[in-house]
C-alpha positions in Angstrom: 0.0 0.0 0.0 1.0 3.3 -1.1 1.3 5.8 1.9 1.5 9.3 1.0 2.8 11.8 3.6 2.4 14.8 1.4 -1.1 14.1 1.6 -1.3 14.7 5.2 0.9 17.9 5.2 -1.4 19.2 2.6 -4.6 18.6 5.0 -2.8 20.4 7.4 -1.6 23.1 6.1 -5.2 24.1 4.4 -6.7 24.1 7.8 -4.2 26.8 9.1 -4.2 28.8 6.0 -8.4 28.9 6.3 -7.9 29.7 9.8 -5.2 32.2 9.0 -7.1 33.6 6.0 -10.2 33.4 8.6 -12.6 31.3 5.7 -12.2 28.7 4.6 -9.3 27.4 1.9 -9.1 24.3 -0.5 -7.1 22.4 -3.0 -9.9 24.3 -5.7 -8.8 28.1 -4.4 -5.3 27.1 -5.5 -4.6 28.4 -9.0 -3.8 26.2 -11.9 -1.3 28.1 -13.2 0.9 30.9 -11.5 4.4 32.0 -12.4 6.0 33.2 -8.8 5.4 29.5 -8.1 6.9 28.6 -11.6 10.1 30.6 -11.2 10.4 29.2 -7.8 10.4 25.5 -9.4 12.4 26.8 -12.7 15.3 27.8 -9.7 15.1 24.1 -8.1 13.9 26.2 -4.4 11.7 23.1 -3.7 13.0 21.9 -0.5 9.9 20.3 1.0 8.0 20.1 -2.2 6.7 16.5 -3.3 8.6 14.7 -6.0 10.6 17.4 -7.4 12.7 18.3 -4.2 15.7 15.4 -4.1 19.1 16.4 -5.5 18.3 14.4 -8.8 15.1 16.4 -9.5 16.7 19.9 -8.4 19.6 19.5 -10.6 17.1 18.7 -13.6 15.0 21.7 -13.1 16.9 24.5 -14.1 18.0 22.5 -17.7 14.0 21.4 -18.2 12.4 24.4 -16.6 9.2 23.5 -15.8 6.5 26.4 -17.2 3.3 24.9 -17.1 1.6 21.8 -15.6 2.3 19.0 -17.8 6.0 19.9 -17.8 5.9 19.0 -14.3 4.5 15.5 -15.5 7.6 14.9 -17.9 9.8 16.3 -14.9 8.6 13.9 -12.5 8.7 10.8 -14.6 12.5 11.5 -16.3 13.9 11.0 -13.6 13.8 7.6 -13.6 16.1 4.8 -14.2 13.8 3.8 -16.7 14.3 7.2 -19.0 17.8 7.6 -18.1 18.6 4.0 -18.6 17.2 4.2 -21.7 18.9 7.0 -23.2 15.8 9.5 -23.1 16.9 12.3 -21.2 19.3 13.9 -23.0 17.7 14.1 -26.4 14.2 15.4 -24.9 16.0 18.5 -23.6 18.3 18.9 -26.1 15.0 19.1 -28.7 13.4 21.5 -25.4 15.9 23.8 -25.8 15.6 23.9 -29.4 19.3 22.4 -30.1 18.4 19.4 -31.6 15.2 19.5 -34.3 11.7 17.1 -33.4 11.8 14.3 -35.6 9.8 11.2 -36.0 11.1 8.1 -37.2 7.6 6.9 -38.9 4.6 10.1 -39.7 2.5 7.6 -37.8 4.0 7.4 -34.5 3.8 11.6 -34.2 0.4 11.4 -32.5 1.9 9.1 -29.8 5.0 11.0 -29.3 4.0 14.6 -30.3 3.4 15.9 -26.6 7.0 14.7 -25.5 8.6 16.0 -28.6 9.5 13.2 -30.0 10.8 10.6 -27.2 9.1 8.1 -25.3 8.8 9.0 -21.5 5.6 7.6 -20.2 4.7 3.6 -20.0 1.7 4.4 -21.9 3.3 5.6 -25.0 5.7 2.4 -25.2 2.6 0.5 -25.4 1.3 3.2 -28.1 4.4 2.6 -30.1 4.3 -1.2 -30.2 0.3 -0.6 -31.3 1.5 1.4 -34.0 4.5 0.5 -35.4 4.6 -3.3 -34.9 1.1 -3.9 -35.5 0.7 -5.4 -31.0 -2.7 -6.1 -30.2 -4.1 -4.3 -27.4 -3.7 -7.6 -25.3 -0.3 -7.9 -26.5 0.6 -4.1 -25.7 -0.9 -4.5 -22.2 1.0 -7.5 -21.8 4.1 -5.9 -22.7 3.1 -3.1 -20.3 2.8 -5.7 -17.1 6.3 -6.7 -18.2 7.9 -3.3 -18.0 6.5 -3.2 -14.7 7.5 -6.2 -13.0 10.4 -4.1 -12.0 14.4 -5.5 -11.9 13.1 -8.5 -13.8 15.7 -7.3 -17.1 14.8 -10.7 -18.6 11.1 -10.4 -18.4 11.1 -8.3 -22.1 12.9 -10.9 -23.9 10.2 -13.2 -25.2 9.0 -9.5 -27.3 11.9 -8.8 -29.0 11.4 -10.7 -31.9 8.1 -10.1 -31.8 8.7 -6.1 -31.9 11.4 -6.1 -33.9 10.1 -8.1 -36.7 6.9 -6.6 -36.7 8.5 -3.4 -37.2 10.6 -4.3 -39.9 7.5 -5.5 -41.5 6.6 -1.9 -41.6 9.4 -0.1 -42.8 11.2 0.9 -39.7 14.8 0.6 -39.8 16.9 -2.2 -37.6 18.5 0.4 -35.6 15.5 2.3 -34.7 14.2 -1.5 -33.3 17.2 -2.2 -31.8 16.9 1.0 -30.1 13.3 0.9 -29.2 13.7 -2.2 -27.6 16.7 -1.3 -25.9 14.3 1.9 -24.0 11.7 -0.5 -22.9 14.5 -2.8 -21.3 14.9 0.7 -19.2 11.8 1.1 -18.7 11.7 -2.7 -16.7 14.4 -0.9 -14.1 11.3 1.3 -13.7 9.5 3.3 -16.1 6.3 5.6 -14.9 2.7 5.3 -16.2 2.0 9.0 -17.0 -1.7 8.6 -15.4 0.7 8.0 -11.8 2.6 10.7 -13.0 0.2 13.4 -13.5 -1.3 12.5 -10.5 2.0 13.0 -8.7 2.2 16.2 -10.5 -1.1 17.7 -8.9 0.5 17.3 -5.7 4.1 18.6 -6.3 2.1 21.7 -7.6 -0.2 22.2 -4.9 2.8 21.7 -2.7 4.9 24.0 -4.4 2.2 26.8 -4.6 1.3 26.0 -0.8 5.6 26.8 0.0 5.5 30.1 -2.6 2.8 31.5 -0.8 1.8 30.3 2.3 5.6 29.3 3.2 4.6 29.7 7.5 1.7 27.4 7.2 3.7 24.8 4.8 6.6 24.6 7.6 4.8 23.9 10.3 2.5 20.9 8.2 5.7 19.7 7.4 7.2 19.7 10.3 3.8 17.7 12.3 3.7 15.3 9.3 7.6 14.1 10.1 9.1 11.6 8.7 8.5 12.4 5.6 10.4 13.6 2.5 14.1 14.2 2.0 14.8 16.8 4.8 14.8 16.5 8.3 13.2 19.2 10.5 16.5 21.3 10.9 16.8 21.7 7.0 13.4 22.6 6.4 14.0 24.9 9.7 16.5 26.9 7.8 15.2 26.9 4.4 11.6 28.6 5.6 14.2 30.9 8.1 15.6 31.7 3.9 12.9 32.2 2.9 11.8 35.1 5.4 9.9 32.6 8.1 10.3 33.8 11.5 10.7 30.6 13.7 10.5 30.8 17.4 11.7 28.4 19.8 9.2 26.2 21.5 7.6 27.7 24.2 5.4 25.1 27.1 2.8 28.0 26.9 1.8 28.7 24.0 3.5 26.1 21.5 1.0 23.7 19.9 
């Protein structure tokens, strides 16, 4: 079972921002879009913010620089073994940054790989390309699927390779585009993410991040009374909100909570 701690700290932390705001405050009030929070992700300040605040995800932020929701989908899921195994980091932001031109190895496969410019990120778009360019069933794409998640099991993707490959061939795509394709989905079996799991990780790294941007008091303290949790122990996120213009008294018997 799945336990979220963010979860908790965002219960929290609404309650004392409706009591602080003296009505009451939700996860609908927060805004879908809003660039102080933006430039405060783009600048990897996310200590305490869920999924995008461990060393891996901070160093990635500046180079992908998230600007609007779904970019914190692709953020969350490429850092993965199963993109950078497979050789998809690097060429997604090289085409991000417009050094490197979109391309598509068959017309056909655009629609599938259009809304991550042209490389396969998400679970679901592996299963697309198999679909499409090697002619899988959808049994056999979903099968595929539950073997790219039956993570560390490298060996579980072998009895497809023939299958994909072939099939491919079959339809005009070059040997070293298969080989390569297949190679990416061997990546995604050290762990690739679904993007359904990953958007719904997204909602929660934004409201997080909009929650530490501007309610930065209220987010501390729901941090602090959801411990352990996260990548930072009370101290750090003690001296980050101090940073960040939080004035933090010691505790006090009388009046501490």
């Amino acid at each position: 079972i799945l336990a979220l701690g963010m979860l908790t700290a965002l219960q929290r932390c609404l309650k004392l921002v409706s009591q602080r705001r003296g009505k009451p405050f939700t996860l609908q009030h927060i805004p879908a879009h809003d660039p102080q929070t933006f430039q405060m992700i783009q600048k990897a300040d996310t200590v305490g913010v869920f999924q995008i605040e461990s060393r891996a995800q901070m160093s990635m932020l500046p180079r992908l620089k998230p600007q609007v929701f779904y970019d914190l989908v692709i953020q969350i899921a490429i850092v993965r073994p199963g993109p950078i195994q497979g050789g998809m980091v690097h060429p997604y932001l090289r085409r991000r940054q417009n050094q490197e031109a979109v391309s598509y190895p068959n017309p056909a496969l655009e629609q599938a790989l259009k809304r991550t410019l042209g490389v396969i990120i998400f679970q679901e778009q592996a299963m697309q390309v198999a679909m499409v360019a090697a002619n899988f069933s959808a049994d056999e794409a979903d099968q595929l699927r539950r073997s790219m998640a039956a993570w560390n099991s490298r060996g579980s993707l072998e009895p497809f390779r023939d299958r994909l490959i072939d099939g491919m061939a079959r339809n005009g795509y070059d040997l070293e585009f298969a080989e390569n394709l297949y190679r990416q989905l061997q990546g995604f079996g050290e762990y690739g993410f679904p993007e359904s799991h990953s958007a719904s990780f997204a909602k929660l790294a934004w409201f997080s991040a909009w929650l530490k941007c501007h309610e930065p008091a209220a987010f501390l303290v729901s941090l602090l009374n959801s411990q352990p949790m996260g990548f930072y122990g009370p101290s750090q996120l003690v001296q980050d909100a101090r940073r960040h213009g939080v004035n933090v008294l010691p505790v006090d018997v009388q009046h501490s909570d």
